[in-house]
C-alpha positions in Angstrom: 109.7 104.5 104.6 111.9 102.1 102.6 112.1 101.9 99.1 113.1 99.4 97.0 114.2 99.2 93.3 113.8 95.7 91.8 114.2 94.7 88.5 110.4 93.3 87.1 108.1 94.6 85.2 106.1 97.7 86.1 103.1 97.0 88.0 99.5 98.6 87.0 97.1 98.3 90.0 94.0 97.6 89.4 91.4 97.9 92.4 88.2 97.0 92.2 84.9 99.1 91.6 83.8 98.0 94.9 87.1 99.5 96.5 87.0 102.3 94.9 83.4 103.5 95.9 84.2 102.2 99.8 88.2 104.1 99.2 86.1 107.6 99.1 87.2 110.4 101.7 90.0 107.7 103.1 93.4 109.1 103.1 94.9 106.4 105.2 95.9 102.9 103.7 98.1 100.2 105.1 100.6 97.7 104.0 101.1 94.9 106.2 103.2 91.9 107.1 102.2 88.7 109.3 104.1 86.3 110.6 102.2 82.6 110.5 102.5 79.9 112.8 104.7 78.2 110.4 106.9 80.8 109.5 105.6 82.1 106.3 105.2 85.8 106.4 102.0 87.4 104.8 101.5 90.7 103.1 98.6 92.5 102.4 96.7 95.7 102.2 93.7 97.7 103.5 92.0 100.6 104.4 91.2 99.5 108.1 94.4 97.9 109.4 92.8 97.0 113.0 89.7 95.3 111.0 91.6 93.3 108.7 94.0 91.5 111.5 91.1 91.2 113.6 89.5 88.9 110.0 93.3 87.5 110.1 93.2 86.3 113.7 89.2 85.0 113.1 90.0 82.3 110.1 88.2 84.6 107.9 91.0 85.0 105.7 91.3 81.4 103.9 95.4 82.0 103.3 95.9 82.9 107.4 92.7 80.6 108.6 94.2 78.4 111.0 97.8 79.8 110.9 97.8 82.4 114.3 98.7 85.4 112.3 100.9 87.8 114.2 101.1 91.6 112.7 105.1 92.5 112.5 105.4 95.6 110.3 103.0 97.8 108.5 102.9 101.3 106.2 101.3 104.1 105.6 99.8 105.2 102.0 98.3 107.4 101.1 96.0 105.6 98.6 95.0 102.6 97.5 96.7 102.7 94.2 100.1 103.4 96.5 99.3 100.5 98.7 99.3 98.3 95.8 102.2 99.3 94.3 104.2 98.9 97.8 102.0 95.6 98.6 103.1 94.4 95.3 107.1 95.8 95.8 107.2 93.8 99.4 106.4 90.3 97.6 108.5 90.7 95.1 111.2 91.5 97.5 110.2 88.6 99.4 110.7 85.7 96.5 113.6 87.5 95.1 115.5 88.7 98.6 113.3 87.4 102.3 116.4 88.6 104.1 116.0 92.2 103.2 112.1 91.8 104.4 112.9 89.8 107.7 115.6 93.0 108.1 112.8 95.3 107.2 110.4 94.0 110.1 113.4 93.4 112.3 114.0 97.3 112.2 110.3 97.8 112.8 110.0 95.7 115.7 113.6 97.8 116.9 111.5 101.1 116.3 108.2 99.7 118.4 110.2 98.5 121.2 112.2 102.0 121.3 108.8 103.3 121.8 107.6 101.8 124.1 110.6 102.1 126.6 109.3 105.8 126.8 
């Protein structure tokens, strides 16, 4: 996993009640980046990676709706609290340095086509 040191404030997450009771017995959460029609990437987080791309790809997400989302990269946390933290590191790298997160899901994409060779 990458990690990257930036220079902001420290980020407190803070996830919802409603997360929280739904979060209970998970152990799997996901950070994720989509590539939109347009070019602008899109990170998020979740519990249920296939469900959430599945909303992408639907319009039920009003920031995606409309944009052909296409998954190019995504993480795994442990918890919630971690996939904020990394959710939140991966847009700050993207204002302050998109190169670093193109290069990020470049690698990725590298890695998944290595795979798949096999």
């Amino acid at each position: 996993m990458n990690t990257i040191a930036y220079a902001r404030k420290p980020f407190t997450p803070k996830p919802s009640g409603k997360w929280l009771k739904k979060d209970e017995g998970y152990n799997r959460f996901y950070v994720y980046i989509l590539k939109l029609e347009k070019g602008y990437l899109y990170v998020g987080q979740t519990r249920e990676l296939k469900e959430r791309i599945l909303e992408h790809k639907e319009g039920m997400t009003p920031s995606t709706a409309g944009e052909h989302p296409k998954l190019r990269y995504f993480e795994i946390l442990p918890t919630r609290e971690d996939a904020q933290i990394r959710e939140h590191e991966i847009k700050a790298l993207l204002s302050s340095n998109r190169r670093e997160v193109v290069r990020m899901i470049t690698e990725f994409q590298s890695l998944i086509s290595e795979v798949d060779k096999n």
